[in-house]
C-alpha positions as CSV (number, residue, x, y, z in Angstrom):
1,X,8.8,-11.3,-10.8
2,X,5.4,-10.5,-11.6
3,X,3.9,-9.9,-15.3
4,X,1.8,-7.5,-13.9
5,X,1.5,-4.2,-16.3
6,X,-0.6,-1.7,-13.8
7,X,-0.8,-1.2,-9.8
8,X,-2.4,1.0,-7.4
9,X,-1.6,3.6,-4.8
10,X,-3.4,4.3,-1.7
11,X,-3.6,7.6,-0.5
12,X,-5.0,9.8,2.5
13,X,-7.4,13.1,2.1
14,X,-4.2,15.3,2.9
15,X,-2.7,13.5,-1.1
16,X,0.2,11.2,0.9
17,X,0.7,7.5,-0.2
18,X,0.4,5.4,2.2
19,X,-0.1,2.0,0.3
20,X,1.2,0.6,-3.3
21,X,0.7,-2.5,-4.7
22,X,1.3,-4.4,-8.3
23,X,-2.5,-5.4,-10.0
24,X,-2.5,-9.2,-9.3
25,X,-4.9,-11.4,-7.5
26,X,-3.3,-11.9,-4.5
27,X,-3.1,-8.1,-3.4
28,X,-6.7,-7.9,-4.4
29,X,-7.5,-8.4,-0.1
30,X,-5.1,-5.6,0.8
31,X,-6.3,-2.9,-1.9
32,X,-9.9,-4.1,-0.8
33,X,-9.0,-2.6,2.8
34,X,-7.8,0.4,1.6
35,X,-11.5,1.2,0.1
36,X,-12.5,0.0,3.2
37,X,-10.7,2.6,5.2
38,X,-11.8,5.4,2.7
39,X,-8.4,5.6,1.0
40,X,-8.6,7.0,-2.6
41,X,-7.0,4.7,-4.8
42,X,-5.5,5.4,-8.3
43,X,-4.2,2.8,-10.9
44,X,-1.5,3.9,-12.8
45,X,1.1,1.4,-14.7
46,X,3.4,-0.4,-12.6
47,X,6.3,2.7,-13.9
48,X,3.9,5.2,-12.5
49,X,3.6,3.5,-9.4
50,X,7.4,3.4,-8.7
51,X,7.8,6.4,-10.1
52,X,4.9,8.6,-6.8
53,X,6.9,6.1,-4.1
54,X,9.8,9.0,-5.2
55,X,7.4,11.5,-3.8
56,X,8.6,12.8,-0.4
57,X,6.1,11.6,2.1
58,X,5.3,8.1,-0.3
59,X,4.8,5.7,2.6
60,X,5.8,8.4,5.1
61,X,3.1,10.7,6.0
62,X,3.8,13.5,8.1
63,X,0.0,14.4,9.4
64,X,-0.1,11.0,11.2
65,X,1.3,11.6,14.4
66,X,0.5,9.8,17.4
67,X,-1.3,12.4,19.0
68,X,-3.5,12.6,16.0
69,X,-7.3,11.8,16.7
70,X,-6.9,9.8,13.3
71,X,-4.8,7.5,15.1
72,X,-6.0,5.6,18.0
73,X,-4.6,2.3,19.0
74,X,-7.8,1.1,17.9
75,X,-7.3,1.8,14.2
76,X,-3.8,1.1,14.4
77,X,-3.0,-2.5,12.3
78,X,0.0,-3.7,12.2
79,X,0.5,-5.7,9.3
80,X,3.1,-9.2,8.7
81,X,3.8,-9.0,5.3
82,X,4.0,-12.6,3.3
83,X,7.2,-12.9,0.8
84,X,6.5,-14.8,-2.4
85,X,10.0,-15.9,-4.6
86,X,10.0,-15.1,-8.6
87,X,7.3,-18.2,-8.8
88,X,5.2,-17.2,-6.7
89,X,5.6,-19.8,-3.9
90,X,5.3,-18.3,-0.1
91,X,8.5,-17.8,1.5
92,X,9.0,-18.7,4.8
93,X,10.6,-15.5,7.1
94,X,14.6,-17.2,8.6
């Protein structure tokens, strides 16, 4: 568990979240690609945060569709996601 107090979410022109993530150094790459892509970002206490995933399209937007000129397989990433126990030590995926 993290001690963290505030976090971020990532969203697209069209308002939907398409990223969230707890204010500690280790997510500091992934929220650094989201201003990358142009995503605006908002930092709101970790309650917040959980609180806009409850919005209807959180992590679910509708306006990305596959024949979408936003989506190409070019700027398509798919993304393995590293698991960390309550210490912090990196899980390894069984």
């Amino acid at each position: 568990m993290s001690d963290a107090t505030h976090g971020y979410i990532a969203r697209r022109s069209c308002g939907c979240i398409v990223g969230a993530a707890v204010d500690i150094p280790r997510n500091g790459a992934e929220i650094g690609r989201w201003v990358k892509d142009g995503l605006a970002l908002e930092r709101k206490t970790v309650a917040e945060v959980r609180a806009a995933l409850s919005e209807p399209t959180a992590m679910r937007c509708p306006h990305l569709r596959s024949d979408s000129l936003l989506v190409t397989p070019a700027s398509v990433r798919v993304v393995q996601p590293t698991l960390f126990d309550p210490q912090g030590r990196k899980v390894q995926k069984s």
